[in-house]
C-alpha positions in Angstrom: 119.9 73.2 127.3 122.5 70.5 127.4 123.4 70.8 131.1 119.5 70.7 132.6 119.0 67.6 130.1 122.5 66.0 132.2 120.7 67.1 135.6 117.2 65.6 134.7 119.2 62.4 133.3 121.7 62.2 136.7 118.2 62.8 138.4 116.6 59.8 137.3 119.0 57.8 139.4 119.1 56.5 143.4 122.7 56.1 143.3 126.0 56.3 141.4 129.1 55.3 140.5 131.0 57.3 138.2 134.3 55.6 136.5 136.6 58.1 137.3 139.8 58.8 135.4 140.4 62.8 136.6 139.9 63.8 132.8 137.6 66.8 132.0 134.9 64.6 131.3 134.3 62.3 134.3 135.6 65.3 136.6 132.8 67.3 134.7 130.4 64.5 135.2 131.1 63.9 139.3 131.0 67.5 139.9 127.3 67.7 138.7 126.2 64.2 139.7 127.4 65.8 143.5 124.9 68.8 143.1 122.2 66.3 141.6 122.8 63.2 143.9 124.5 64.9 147.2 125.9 62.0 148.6 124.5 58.8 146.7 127.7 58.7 144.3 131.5 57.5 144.7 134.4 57.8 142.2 135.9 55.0 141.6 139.2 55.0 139.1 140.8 51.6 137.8 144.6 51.0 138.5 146.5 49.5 136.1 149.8 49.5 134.1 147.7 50.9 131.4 147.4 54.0 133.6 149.9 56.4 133.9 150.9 56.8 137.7 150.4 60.8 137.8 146.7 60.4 136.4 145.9 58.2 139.3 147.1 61.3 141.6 145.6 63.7 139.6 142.4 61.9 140.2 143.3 61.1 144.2 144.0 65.1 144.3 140.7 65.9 142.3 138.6 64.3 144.1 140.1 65.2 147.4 138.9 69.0 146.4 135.1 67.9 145.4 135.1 66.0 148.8 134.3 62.7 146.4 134.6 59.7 147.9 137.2 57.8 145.9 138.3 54.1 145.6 141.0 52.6 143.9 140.5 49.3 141.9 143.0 47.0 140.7 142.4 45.1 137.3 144.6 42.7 135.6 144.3 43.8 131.8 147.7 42.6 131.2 146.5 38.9 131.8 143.7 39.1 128.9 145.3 38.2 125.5 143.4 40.4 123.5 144.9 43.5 125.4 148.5 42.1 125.9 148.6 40.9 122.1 147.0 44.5 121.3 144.5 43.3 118.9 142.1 45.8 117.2 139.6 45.3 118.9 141.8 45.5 122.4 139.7 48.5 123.9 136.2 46.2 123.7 137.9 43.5 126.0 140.1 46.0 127.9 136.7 48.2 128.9 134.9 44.9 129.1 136.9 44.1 131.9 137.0 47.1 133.7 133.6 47.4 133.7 132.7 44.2 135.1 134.8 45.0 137.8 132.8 48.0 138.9 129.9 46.7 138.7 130.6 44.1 141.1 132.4 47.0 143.4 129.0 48.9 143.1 127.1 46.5 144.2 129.4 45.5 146.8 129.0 49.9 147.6 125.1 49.6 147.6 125.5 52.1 144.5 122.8 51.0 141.8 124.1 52.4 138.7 127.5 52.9 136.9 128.2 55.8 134.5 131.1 57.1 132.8 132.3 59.8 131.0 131.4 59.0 127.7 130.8 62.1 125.4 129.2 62.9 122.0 132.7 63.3 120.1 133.6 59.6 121.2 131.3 58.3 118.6 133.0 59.5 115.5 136.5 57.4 116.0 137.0 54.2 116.5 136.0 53.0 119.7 135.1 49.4 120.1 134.9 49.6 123.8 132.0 51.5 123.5 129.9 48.5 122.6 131.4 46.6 126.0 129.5 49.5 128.1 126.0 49.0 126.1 126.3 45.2 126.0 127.1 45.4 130.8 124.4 48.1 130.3 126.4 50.9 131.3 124.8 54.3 131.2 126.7 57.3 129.5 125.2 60.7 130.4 127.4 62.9 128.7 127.1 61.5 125.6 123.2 61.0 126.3 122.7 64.9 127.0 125.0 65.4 123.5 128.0 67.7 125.3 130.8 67.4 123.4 134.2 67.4 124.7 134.7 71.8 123.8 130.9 72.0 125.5 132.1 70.4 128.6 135.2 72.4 128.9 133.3 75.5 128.4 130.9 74.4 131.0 133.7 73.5 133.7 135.4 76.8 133.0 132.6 78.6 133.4 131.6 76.4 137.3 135.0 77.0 138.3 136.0 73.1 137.6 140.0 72.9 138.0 140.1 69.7 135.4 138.5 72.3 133.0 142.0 73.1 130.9 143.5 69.6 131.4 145.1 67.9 128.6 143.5 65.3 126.9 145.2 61.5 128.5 144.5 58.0 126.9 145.5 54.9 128.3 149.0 53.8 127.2 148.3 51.6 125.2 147.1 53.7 122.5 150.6 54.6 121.9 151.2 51.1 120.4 150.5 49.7 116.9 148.1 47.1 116.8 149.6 43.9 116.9 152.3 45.0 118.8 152.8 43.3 122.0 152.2 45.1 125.3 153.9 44.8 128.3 154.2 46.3 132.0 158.6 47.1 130.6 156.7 48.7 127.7 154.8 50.6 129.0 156.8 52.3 131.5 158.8 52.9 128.8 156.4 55.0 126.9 155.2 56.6 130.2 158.6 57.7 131.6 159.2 59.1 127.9 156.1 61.4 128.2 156.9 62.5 131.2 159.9 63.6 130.3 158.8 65.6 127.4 155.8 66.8 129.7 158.5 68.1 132.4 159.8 70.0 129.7 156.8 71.8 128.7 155.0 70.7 126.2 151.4 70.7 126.9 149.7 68.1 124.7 152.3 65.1 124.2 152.2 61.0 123.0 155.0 58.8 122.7 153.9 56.1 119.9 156.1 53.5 120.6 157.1 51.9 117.0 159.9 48.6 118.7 162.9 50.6 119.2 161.7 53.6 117.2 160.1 56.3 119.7 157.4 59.1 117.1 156.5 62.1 119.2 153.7 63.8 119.3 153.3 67.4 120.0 151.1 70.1 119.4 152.0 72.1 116.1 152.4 75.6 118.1 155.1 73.6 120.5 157.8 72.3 117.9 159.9 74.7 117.5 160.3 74.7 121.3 161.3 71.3 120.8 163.9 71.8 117.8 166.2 73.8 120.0 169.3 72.5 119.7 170.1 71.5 123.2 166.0 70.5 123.8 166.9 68.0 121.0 170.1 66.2 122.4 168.4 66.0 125.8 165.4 63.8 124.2 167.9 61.9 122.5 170.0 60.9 125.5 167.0 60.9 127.7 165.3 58.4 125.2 168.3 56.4 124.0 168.5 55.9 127.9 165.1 54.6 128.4 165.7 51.9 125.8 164.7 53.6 122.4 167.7 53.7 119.2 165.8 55.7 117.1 163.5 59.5 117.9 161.4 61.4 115.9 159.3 63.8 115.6 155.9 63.6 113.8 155.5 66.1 111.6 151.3 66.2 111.2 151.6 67.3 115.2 149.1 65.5 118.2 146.1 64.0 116.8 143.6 61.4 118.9 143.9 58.0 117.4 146.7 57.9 115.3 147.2 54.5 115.7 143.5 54.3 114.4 144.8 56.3 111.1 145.5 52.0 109.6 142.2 50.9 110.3 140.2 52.8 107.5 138.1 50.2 107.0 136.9 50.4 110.9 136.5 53.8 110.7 134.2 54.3 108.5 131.4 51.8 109.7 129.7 53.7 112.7 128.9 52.1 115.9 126.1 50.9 115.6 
């Protein structure tokens, strides 16, 4: 079974520390490193711009009910060019840097390894920051054990895991086209726009910010929620006020990387 292959793979270490974000998957992947490891782990999450500010309480408040020590740790991914510039291959240097920066906090925490949340379904888009975690060595036991993401949800729901229903969250700035410039203005833009539409309701949501152009995102089920009349002229003011001209509504519904959906090329050469 999946889950005894996670245990006997969580087992193998002395300590832990597991890159936190309060997702399914790294909540998922504490939970059972605490009933493997007991106390030889702490959660760790990265603060950034990059980072919505309610997924940094979510995780504060997650961990506070696994009793999970929990650290915060700043990173500058603005300052790199690759990120800022958003070049393709962004998420390699973005996670290279995050990554090196835990590694030095665990060893500064007497922790000897560093996982993350990593599962099996991360391998079929286009992830380039999965080759910064083999390259620092860092060890991804979800993926390793072959859960994907609707195994691990199943598997939380069924250990009484409160993270088990949560909406998917990437960092913001997936919701920009590659070579479009990122900034800290930007992306509190994009963030104050999703929470807007999340405050409203909708369950699954991303704001891809196109200059002054704002493409929403929903799920399929949810639009005509959104096509009310009055819904519509709230976005529109709410929007316009936030600094976009023009909003629309996508009609192929939330996917994961849609800003990948350009880089056919990239796609289709697996990681190797």
């Amino acid at each position: 079974m999946k889950l005894d292959t996670l245990k006997q793979i969580l087992a193998s270490f002395k300590s832990v520390l597991v890159a936190y974000s309060g997702g399914v998957d790294s909540t998922f992947l504490l939970k059972v490193a605490q009933d493997v490891l007991y106390d030889n782990i702490a959660a760790v999450t990265v603060s950034s711009p990059l980072i919505p500010a309610c997924e940094l309480d979510d995780a504060a408040a997650m961990t506070k009910k696994l009793s999970a020590r929990h650290f915060l740790v700043p990173v500058d991914l603005l300052s790199i060019a690759a990120v800022s510039e958003n070049r393709p291959d962004r998420c390699y240097w973005c996670k290279k840097e995050i990554f090196r920066n835990l590694i030095a906090f665990a060893e500064e925490q007497n922790l000897a390894s560093v996982i993350d949340g990593t599962n099996h379904d991360d391998t079929e888009d286009y992830r380039p920051g999965l080759k910064a975690l083999r390259e620092l060595g860092i060890r991804s036991p979800l993926q390793e054990s072959g859960l994907t993401k609707n195994d691990i949800r199943i598997l939380s729901k069924e250990m009484d895991i409160p993270a088990w229903n949560k909406p998917s969250c990437a960092c913001l700035a997936s919701r920009f086209p590659y070579g479009t410039g990122i900034s800290e203005k930007t992306l509190k833009q994009v963030a104050c726009a999703e929470g807007f539409l999340k405050n409203l309701g909708f369950s699954q949501v991303r704001v891809r910010h196109h200059n002054d152009l704002a493409r929403i995102e929903i799920l399929r089920q949810e639009m005509h929620a959104l096509l009310d009349e009055k819904t519509m002229n709230d976005i529109i003011t709410f929007f316009n006020k936030t600094g976009y001209t023009y909003v629309t509504i996508d009609l192929d519904g939330y996917r994961t990387g849609s800003m990948n959906e350009v880089l056919n090329d990239l796609k289709q050469t697996p990681l190797s």
